[in-house]
N, C-alpha and C positions, 0 to 999 in steps of 0.2 A: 363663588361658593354659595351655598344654599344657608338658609337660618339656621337648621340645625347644626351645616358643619360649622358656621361662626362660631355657637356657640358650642362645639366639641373641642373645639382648636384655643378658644377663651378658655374654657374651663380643666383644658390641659396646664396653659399657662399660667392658669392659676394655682392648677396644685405643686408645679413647680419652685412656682414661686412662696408657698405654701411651705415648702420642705425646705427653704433657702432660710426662710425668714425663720422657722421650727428652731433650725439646727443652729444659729447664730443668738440665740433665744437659753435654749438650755446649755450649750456649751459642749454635748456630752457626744454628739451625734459624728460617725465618723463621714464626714463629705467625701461622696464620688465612692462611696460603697456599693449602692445601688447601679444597678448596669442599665447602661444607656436608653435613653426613650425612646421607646417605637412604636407605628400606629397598632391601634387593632381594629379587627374589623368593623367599618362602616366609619373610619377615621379617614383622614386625605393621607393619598401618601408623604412622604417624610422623606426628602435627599437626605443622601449622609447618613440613612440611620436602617435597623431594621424594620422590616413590616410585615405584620401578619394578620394576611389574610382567612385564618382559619379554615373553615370548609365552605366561605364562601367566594366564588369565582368576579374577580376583579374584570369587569368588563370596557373597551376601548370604542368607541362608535364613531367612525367617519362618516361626512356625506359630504366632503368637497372631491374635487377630481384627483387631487393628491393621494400621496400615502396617508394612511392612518395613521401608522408608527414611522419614523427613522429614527436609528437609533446610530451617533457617529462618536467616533474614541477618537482625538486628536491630536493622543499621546502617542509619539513615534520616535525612533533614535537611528541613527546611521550604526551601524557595526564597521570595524576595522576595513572591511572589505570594501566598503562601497553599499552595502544591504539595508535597503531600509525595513526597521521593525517596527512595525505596528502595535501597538494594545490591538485588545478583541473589543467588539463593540457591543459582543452580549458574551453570555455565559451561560450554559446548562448543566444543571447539575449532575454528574451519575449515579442513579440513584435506581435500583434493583435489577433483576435479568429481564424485565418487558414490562411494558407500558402494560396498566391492566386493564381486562375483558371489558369493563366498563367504561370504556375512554372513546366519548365520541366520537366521530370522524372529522379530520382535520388536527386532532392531539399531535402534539411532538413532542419527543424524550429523547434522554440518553440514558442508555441503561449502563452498568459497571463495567462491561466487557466495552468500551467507548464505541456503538454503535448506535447511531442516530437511527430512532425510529418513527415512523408517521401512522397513524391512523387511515384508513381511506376507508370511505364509505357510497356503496354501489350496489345495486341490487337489495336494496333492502338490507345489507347486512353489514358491520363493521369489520376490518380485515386490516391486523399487521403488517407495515409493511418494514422494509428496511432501506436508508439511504446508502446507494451504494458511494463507496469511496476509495482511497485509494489502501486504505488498512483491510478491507472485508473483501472486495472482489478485485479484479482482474479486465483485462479488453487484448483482442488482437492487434499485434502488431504490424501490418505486412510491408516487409522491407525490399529494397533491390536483392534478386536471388544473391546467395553468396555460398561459395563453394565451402565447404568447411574442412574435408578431407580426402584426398586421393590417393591411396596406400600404393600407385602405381608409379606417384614421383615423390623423389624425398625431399623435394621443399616443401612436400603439401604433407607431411607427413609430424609436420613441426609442433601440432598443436595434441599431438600423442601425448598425455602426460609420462606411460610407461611404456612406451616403445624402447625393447631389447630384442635380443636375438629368441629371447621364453617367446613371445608375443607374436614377432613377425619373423617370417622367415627371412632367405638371403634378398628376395626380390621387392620383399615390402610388406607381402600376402599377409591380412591373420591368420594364424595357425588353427586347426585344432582345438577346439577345445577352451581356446583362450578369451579372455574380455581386455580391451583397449579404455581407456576411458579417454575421453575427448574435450578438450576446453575449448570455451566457447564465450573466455571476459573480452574479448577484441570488440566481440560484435552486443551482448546485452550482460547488465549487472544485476544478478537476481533476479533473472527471469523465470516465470513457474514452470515452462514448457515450451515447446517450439513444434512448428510445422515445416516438413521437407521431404528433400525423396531420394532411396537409398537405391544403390545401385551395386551388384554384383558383378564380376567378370571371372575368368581364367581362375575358376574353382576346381580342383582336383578330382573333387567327389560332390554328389548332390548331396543337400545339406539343408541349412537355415544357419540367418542370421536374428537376431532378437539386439534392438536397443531399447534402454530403458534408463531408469534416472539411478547420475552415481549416485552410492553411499546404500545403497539400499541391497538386498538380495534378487538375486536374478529370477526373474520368472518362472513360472514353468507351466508347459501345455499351452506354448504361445510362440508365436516367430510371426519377426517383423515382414521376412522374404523367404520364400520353399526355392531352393534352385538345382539344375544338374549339372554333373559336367560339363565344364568349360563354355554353361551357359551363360548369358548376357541378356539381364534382366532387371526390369527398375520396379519400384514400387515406393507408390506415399508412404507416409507415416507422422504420428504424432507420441512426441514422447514426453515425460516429465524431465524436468533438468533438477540436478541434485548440489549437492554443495557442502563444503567442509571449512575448517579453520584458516583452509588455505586458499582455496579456492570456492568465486561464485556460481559458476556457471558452469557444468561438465556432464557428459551425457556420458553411457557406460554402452559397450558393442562386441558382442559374442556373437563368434561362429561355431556352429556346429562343424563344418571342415575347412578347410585352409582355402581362402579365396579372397582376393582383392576385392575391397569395397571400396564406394567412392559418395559420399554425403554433402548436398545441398539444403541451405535452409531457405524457407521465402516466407516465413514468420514466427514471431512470437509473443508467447501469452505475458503480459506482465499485469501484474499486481501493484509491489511498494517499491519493484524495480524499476531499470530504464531498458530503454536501446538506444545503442550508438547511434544520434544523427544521422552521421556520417554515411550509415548504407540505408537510410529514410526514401523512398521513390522521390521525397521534395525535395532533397539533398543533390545541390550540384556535383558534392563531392565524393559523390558516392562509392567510385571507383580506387579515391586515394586515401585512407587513412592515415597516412605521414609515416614514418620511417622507424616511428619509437616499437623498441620490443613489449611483448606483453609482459613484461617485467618493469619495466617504465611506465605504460600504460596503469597499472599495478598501482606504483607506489604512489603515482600523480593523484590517482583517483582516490586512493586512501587519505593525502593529505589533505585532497579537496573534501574529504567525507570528515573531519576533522575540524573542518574551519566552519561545517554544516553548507557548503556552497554547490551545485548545483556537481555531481561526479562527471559529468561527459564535456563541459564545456574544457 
């Protein structure tokens, strides 16, 4: 420490000492009324205590080959499962909707909506940015293709949540007029959207099909595929996935006229979801799921999402 902080850090101690001796002195004085000591600016910092730095900026200066900072928490516990918890080893506060105008380049924050923000500075100018994560944005997934529905066989027909006689006809066909909605928790939990490609066959009349995300209202002045009779026809597409109390994952699929449709996906968008492993391209197992119904799958994943443990494993 330098002379003046000795003696800022002396003359601390002595007025402490100062208020010890006071209050033992008159008798009258309530001890421990006063809230706890802490620096203030151009004081050393203080473990254990608060410190304030005012408006002026506490500065850290390296010049070995090391870090400047590490900062390690050693506090950890095992959970019931096996999980080991950590402390954090820093902390930021949240504290308004963005870092402000004025905030050099190289700033970090977290603003109230818990979005970690950074300052960059390029061109002459400073510039917002935002850290992405797994609460604010999203990434592609692309998995082993995987067949989702073929309204031409009724084992493939399983994942209909409202397959009736309203819906499909005797052969399987959607009808008219009608929307199917389709689940799709086998393959991802909470996924924002997916990529895949729909395919038409043995339609009665030319038409359009439109898929879009359940729970929502269905489009309009839009179709996912134009087709004609008893044409045979495929086309991409990208939809949003919707979801309800009961359900994570379900896409919704209206035809304009009664025609079998038949739906592959080969990716999808997640955010704070997952996707199964299991149809991952690195996945040996790509092809075998295991035998449980999506009702097993279901409840497994709920109680793993209970204990906070990883849903797919």
């Amino acid at each position: 420490m330098t002379e003046n902080q000795d003696k800022t850090v002396d003359r601390r101690r002595l007025l402490r000492r100062a208020g010890t001796v006071a209050a033992g002195v008159a008798g009258t004085a309530v001890v421990g009324a006063a809230a706890p000591a802490q620096a203030a600016p151009g004081d050393p910092l203080i473990l254990g205590t608060g410190n304030l730095a005012g408006n002026a900026t506490t500065a850290l200066v390296g010049n070995g080959t090391g870090a400047t900072l590490q900062l390690t928490s050693t506090s950890k516990t095992t959970a019931p499962d096996g999980t080991v918890l950590a402390r954090p080893a820093l902390q930021l506060t949240p504290i308004g909707d963005a870092l402000h105008g004025d905030s050099p380049g190289g700033s970090i924050g977290m603003d109230t909506y818990g979005n970690l923000q950074v300052v960059a500075a390029y061109g002459g100018g400073n510039y917002l940015e935002y850290v992405h994560t797994t609460g604010n944005s999203n990434q592609i997934v692309p998995i082993m293709p995987q067949r989702v529905v073929d309204t031409r066989a009724a084992s493939s027909r399983t994942r209909i949540l409202n397959a009736s006689s309203t819906t499909l006809d005797s052969s399987g066909r959607l009808r008219d007029g009608q929307t199917i909605h389709i689940n799709l928790d086998d393959f991802a939990y909470f996924s924002d959207a997916l990529f895949g490609n729909l395919t038409v066959t043995s339609a009665v009349a030319g038409g359009f099909v439109q898929i879009f995300p359940y729970g929502g209202p269905r489009p309009t002045n839009f179709s996912t595929i134009n087709y004609l009779t008893n044409q045979v026809i495929s086309n991409s597409f990208m939809s949003g996935v919707g979801y309800d109390q009961n359900w994570t994952d379900v896409i919704s699929v209206y035809a304009a006229r009664t025609t079998h449709i038949i739906i592959d996906v080969v990716a999808f968008v997640i955010g704070i979801g997952q996707v199964n492993p299991g149809i991952l391209p690195s996945s040996a197992g790509a092809a075998a799921r295991g035998a449980e119904s999506p009702e097993q799958r279901r409840a497994k994943r709920a109680a793993r999402a209970e204990q906070g443990k990883p849903t797919w494993k």
